[in-house]
C-alpha positions in Angstrom: 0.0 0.0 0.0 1.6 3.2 -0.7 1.6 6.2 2.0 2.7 9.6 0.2 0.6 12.4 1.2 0.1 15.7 -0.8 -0.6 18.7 1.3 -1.8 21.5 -1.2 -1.1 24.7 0.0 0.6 27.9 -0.7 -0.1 29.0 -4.2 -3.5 28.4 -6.0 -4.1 25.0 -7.6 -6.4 23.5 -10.6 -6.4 19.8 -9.9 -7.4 18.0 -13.2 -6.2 14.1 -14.3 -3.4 13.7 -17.2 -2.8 10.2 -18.1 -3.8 8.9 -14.7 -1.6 11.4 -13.0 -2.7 14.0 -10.6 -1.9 17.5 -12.2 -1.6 20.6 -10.1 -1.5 23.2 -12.4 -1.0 27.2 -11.3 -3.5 29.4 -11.2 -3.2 30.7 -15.0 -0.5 28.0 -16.5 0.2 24.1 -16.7 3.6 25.1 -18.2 6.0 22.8 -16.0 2.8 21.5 -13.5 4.4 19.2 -11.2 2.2 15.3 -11.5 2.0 12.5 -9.2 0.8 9.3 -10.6 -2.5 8.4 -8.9 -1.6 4.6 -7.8 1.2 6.5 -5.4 -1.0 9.0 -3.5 -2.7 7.7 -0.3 -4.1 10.8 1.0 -4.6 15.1 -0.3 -5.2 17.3 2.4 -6.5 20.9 0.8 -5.7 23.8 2.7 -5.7 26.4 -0.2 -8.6 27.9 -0.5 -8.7 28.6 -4.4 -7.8 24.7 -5.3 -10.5 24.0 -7.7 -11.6 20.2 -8.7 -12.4 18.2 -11.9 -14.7 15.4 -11.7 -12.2 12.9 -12.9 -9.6 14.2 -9.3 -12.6 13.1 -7.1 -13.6 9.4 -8.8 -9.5 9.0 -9.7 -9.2 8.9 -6.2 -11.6 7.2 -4.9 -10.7 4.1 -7.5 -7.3 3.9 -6.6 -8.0 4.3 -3.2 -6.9 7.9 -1.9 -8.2 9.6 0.6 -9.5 13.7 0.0 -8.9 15.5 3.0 -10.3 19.6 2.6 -9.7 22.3 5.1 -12.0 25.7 6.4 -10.5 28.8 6.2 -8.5 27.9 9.2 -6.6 25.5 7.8 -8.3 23.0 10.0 -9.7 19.7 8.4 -13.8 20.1 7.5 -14.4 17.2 5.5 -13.4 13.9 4.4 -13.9 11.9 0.9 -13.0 7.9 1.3 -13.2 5.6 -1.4 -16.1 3.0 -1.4 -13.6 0.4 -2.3 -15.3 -3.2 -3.5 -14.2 -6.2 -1.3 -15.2 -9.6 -2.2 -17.0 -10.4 1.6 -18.2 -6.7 2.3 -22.0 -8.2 2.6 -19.9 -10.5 4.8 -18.3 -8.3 6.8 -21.0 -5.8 7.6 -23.6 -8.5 9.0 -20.4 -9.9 11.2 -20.1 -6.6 12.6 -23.9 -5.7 12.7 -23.9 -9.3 15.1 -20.9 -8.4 17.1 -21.7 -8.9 21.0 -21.4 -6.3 23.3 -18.9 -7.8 25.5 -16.7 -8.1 22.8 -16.7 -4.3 21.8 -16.2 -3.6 25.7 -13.0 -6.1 25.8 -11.6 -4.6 22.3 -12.3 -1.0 23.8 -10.4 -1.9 26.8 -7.1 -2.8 24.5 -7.8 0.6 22.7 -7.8 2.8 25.6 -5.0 0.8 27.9 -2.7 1.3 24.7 -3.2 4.9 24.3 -2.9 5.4 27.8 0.4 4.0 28.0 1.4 5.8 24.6 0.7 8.7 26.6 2.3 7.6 29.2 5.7 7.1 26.9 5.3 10.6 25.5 5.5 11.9 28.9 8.3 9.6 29.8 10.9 10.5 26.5 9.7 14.1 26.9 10.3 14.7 30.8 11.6 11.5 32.1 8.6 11.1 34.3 4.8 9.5 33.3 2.8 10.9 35.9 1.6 7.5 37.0 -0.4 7.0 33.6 1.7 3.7 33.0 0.1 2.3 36.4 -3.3 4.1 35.2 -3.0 2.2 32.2 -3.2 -0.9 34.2 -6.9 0.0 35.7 -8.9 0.1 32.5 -11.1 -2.5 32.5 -13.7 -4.1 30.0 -15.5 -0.9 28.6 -13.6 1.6 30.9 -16.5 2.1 32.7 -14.8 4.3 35.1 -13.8 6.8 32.7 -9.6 6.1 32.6 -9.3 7.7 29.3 -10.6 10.8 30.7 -8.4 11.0 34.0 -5.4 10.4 31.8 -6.3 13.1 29.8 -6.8 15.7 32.5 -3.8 14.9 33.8 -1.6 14.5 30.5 -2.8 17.6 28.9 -1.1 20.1 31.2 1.7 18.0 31.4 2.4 17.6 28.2 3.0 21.3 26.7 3.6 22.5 30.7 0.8 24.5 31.2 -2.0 24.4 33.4 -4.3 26.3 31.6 -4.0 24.3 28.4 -7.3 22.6 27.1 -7.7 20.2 23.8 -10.3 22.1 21.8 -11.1 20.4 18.3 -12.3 23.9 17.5 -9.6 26.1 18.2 -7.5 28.1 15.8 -4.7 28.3 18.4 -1.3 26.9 17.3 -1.3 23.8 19.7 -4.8 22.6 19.1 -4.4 23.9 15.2 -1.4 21.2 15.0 -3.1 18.8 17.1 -6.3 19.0 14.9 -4.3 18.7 11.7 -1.7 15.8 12.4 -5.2 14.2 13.8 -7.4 14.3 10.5 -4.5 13.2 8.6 -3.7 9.9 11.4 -8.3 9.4 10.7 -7.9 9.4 6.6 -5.5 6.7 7.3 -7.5 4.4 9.6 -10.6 5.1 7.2 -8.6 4.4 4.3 -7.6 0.9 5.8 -11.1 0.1 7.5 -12.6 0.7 4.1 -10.1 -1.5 2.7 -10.6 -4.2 4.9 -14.4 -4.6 3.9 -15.7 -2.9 7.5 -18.3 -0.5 7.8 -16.5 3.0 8.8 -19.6 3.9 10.8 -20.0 0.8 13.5 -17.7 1.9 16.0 -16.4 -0.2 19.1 -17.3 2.8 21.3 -17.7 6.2 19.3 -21.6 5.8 18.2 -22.0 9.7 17.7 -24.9 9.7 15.2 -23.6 12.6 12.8 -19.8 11.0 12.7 -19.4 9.3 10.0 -16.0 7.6 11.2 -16.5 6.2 14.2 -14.4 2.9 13.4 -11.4 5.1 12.6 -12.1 6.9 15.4 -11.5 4.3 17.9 -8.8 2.6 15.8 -6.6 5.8 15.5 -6.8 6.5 19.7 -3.5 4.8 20.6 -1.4 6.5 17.2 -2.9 10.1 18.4 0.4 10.7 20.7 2.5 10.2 18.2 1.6 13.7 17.2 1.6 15.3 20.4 4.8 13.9 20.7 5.9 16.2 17.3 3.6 19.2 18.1 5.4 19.4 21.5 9.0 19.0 20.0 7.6 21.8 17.8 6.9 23.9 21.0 9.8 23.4 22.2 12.2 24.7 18.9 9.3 27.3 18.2 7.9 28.2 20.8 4.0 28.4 22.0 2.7 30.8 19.7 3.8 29.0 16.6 1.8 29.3 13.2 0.0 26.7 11.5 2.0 27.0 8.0 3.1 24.7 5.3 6.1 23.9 7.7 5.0 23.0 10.3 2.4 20.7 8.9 5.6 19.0 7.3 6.7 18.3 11.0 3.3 17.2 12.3 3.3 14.2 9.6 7.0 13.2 10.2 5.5 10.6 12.4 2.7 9.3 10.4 5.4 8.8 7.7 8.1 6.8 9.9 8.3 3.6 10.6 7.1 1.2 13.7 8.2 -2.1 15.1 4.9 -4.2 14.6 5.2 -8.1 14.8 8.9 -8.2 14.7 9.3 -6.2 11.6 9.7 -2.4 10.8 6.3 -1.6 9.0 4.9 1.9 7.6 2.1 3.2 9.6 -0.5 2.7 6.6 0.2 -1.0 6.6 -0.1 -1.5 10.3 -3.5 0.0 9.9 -4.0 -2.1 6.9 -3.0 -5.2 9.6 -4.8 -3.6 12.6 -8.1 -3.4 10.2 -7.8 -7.2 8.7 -7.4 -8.0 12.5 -10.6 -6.8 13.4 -12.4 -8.4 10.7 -11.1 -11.7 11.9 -11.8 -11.0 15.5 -15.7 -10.3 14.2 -15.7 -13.7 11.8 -14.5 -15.3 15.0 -11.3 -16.2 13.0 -9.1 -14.9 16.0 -9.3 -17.0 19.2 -7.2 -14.8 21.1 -9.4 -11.7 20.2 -5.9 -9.5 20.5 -5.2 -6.1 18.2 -1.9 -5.5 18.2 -1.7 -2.1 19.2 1.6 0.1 20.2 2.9 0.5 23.5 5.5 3.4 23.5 6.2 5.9 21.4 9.5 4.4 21.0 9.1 2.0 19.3 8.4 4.1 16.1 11.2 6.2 14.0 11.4 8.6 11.3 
């Protein structure tokens, strides 16, 4: 599975196909347009505002798979296009998932949110030398979280983190922090959807997120445990540029650095789109009841993944 991203910025942009390549012409010329062929581009995040579409961009994409990611006036992520790729046992895979037991979802959820807790727990720990106790927090999720751990790791990881008390994580904001946060975050959901999708799931059937106007809830849930690997890159960012930061074509480059390293999963050094891919397929066989074990392999520490 290929994993270049395209972030369109700067300069205005007509988007039109060439010989099943992805053109971005300027604003008044193609002379010299740069191309990228369409079977290497997993997801386009828009952030110009005068990028203007043909028809054939849009279905290109979806056939071979891309994700279309367009931003507000912000710069912040509005909307999402995924393909609706074909897979041989979608019919399948949607009544598996449709049937899934509760109990199931609770014990899945609970391997979602102990993972992300100790990822945040690792971020902490490579940042400051000290977790806060979230590893041992980590330890006291149990089926469903019913008592909330996800949230009292977040209260106290979120002050921690950029050393400030005062600091909140608003998906609204336009401030740097949460700008960054927000970006590196819509880009880390296009690839979860992109691999859910793939693996002939329903994006909407979450194991916990059930909001009724997200459309994503799968990839929600999925992505959880990979979020701190951009908080870990938007506080390094803090750090060389201080708090009040912009959200500019650089420092979007730095926020995917991450998402386009590498990460120790199941003995080998694997890309983040094809743990996802994995992670996805892994699912699928927990719901067919393929998987005895009923174990995602999900990352522990923010270690284990390099540029």
């Amino acid at each position: 599975m290929t994993d270049r991203i395209l972030d369109i910025a700067g300069e205005p942009r007509r988007l039109c196909i060439r010989d099943r390549q992805l053109v971005l012409q300027g604003e008044d010329t193609d002379v010299d347009a740069p191309t990228v062929p369409l079977e290497d581009i997993a997801v386009v995040v828009v952030s110009q505002r005068r990028v203007t579409y043909t028809q054939a961009v849009l279905s290109g994409l979806a056939e071979c798979g891309a994700v279309l990611v367009v931003c507000d006036e912000r710069s912040l992520p509005a909307g999402m296009l995924i393909p609706f790729q074909g897979h041989s046992l979608a019919g399948q895979r949607l009544r598996e998932q449709i049937a899934v037991s509760r109990p199931l979802q609770k014990r899945l959820w609970q391997q979602v949110v102990r993972a992300k807790v100790r990822m945040q727990a690792s971020v902490l720990h490579v940042t400051y030398k000290d977790d806060a106790g979230l590893d041992a927090l980590a330890d006291r999720v149990r089926s469903g979280d019913p008592t909330n751990v996800e949230a009292q790791a977040a209260r106290k990881y979120w002050p921690l983190l950029f050393r400030d008390a005062t600091f909140r994580r608003d998906t609204d904001s336009g401030d740097s922090l949460n700008g960054l946060l927000n970006y590196g975050y819509s880009v880390l959901r296009a690839i979860a959807a992109r691999a859910v999708v793939g693996a002939g799931l329903n994006v909407t059937l979450g194991l916990h997120h059930h909001n009724r106007s997200n459309a994503f809830c799968l990839a929600d849930d999925l992505m959880e445990p990979f979020r701190p690997l951009v908080d870990r890159e938007v506080v390094c960012m803090a750090g060389d540029f201080g708090p009040s930061m912009s959200v500019n074509r650089e420092t979007k480059g730095r926020v995917l650095r991450p998402l386009l390293g590498r990460v120790c999963y199941e003995g080998e050094r694997r890309t983040l789109f094809d743990v996802f891919v994995r992670l996805a397929a892994a699912l699928a066989g927990i719901y067919a009841g393929e998987r005895a074990d009923e174990l995602l392999r999900l990352p522990q520490s923010v270690n284990d993944f390099a540029g």
